[in-house]
C-alpha positions in Angstrom: 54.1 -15.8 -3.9 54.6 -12.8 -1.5 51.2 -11.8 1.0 50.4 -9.1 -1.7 50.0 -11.1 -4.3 47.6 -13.7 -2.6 45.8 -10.7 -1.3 45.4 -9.3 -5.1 44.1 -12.9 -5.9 41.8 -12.4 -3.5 40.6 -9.0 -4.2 40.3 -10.4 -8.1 38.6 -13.3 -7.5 35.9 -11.1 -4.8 35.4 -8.3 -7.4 34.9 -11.1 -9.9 32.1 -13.0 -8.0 30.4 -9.7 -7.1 30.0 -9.1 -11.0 28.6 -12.3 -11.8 26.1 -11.6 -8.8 25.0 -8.7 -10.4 24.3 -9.8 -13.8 22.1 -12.9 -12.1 20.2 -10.0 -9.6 19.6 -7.6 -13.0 18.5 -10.5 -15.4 16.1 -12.3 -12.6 14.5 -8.3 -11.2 12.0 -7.8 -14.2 11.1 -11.5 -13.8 10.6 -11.5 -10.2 8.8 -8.1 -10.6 6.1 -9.6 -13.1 5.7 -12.7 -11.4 4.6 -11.1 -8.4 3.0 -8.7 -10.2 0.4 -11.6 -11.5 2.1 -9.6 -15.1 -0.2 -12.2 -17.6 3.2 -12.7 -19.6 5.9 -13.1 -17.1 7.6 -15.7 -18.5 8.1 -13.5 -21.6 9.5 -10.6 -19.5 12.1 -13.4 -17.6 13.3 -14.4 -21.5 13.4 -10.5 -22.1 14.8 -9.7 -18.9 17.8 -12.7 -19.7 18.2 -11.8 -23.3 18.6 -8.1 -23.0 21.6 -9.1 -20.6 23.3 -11.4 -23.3 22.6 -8.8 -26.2 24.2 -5.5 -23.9 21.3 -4.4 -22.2 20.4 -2.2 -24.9 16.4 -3.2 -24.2 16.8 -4.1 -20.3 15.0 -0.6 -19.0 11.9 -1.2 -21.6 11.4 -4.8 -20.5 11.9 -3.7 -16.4 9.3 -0.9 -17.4 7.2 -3.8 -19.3 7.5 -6.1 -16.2 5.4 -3.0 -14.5 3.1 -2.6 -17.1 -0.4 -4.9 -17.0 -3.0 -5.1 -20.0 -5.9 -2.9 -19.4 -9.2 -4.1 -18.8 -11.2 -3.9 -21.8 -14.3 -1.8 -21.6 -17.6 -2.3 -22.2 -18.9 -0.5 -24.6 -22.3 2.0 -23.4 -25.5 2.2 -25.7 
């Protein structure tokens, strides 16, 4: 094998691993987001967040937006 084709190895195999690493960073944000959110279903957004990944992230902005969004209060109602 000449230089360039260890250097095109090398250039595959770096592209590859950045993909991978962003996969893992977009399916673990709305997770992390919720979590430190105190979001009272995190764990539900981290399944969403993972599963919108392996179905083509069709869903993944709606479950990131979820991960911002907390239950309201209720209110007490006035006499």
């Amino acid at each position: 094998m000449s230089l360039l084709d260890l250097l095109a190895w090398v250039v595959l195999i770096v592209a590859v691993g950045t993909l991978v690493a962003i996969v893992v960073a977009l399916g673990a944000m709305p997770g992390r987001i919720a979590r430190r959110r105190g979001h009272p279903w995190a764990e539900a957004v981290v399944v969403g967040g993972w599963a919108t990944l392996v179905f083509g992230l069709l869903f993944w902005p709606l479950v990131l937006i979820w991960a911002y969004v907390d239950v309201p209060a209720k209110r007490e109602e006035q006499p």
